[in-house]
C-alpha positions as CSV (number, residue, x, y, z in Angstrom):
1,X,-31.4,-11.7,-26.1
2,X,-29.2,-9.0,-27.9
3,X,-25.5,-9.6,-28.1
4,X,-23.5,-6.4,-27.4
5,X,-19.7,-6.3,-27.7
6,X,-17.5,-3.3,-26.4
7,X,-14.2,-2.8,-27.9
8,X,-11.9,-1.5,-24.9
9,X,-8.5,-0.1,-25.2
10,X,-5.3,-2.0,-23.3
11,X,-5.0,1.1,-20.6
12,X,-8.7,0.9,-20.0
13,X,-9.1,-2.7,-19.4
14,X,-5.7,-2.2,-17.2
15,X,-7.3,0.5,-15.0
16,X,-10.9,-1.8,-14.6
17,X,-8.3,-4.9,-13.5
18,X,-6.1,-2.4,-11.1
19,X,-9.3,-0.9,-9.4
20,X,-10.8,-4.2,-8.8
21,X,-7.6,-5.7,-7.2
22,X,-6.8,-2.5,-5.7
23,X,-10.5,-2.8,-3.6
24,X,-10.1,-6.5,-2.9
25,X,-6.2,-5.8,-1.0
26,X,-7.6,-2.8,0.3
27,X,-10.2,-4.7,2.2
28,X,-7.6,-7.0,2.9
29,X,-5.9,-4.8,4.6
30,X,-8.6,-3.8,6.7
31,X,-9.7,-7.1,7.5
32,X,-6.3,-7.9,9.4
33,X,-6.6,-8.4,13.0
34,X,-10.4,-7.4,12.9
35,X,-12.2,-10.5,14.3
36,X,-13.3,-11.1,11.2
37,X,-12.1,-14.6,10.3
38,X,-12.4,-14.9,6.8
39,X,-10.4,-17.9,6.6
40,X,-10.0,-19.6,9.9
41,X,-12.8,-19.1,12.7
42,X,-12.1,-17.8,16.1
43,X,-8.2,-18.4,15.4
44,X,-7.3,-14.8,14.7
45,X,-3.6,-15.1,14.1
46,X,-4.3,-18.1,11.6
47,X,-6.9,-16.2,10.0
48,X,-4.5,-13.2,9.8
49,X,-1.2,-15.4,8.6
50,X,-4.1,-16.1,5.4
51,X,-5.3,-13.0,4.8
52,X,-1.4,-11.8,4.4
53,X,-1.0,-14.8,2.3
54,X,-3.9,-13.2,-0.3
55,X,-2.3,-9.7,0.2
56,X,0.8,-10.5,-0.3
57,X,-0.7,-12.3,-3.7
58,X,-2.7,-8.9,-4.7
59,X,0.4,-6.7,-4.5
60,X,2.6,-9.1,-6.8
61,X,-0.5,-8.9,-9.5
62,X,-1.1,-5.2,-9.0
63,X,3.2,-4.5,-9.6
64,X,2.5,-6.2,-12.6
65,X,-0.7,-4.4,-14.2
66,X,-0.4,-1.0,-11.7
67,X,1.5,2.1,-13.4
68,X,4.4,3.7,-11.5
69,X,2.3,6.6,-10.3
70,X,-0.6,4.1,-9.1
71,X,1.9,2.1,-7.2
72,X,3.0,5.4,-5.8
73,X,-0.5,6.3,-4.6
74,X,-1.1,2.7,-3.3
75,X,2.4,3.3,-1.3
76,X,4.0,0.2,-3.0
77,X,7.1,0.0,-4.2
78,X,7.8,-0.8,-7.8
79,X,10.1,-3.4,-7.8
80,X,11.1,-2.9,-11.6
């Protein structure tokens, strides 16, 4: 097996980590109140109270690695 390493710049890998934890609260988000239960079965407001728990976790990480114009588009506020 060949070994391949990729030399990436800081905004790039910045943009990879944003988009992934952009998708994850983004499906979050949509998961809320949808019957779903991720976390807790067939107790929808536990579930729920979890799922916020994880997107409230996402939007602290993406403040942190998210530009101010992504944060923008995402319609969070950059508490900076």
């Amino acid at each position: 097996m060949s070994k391949i390493s990729v030399e990436l710049e800081w905004e790039a890998v910045d943009h990879i980590v944003v988009s992934q934890l952009r998708d994850t609260w983004e499906t979050l988000k949509n998961d809320l109140g949808n019957a779903r239960w991720i976390f807790v079965w067939d107790d929808q407001e536990a579930d729920d109270a979890e799922i916020q728990k994880r997107i409230d976790a996402l939007e602290l990480m993406l403040k942190w690695y998210a530009t101010p114009d992504q944060l923008k588009e995402m319609g969070l506020k950059d508490d900076a």
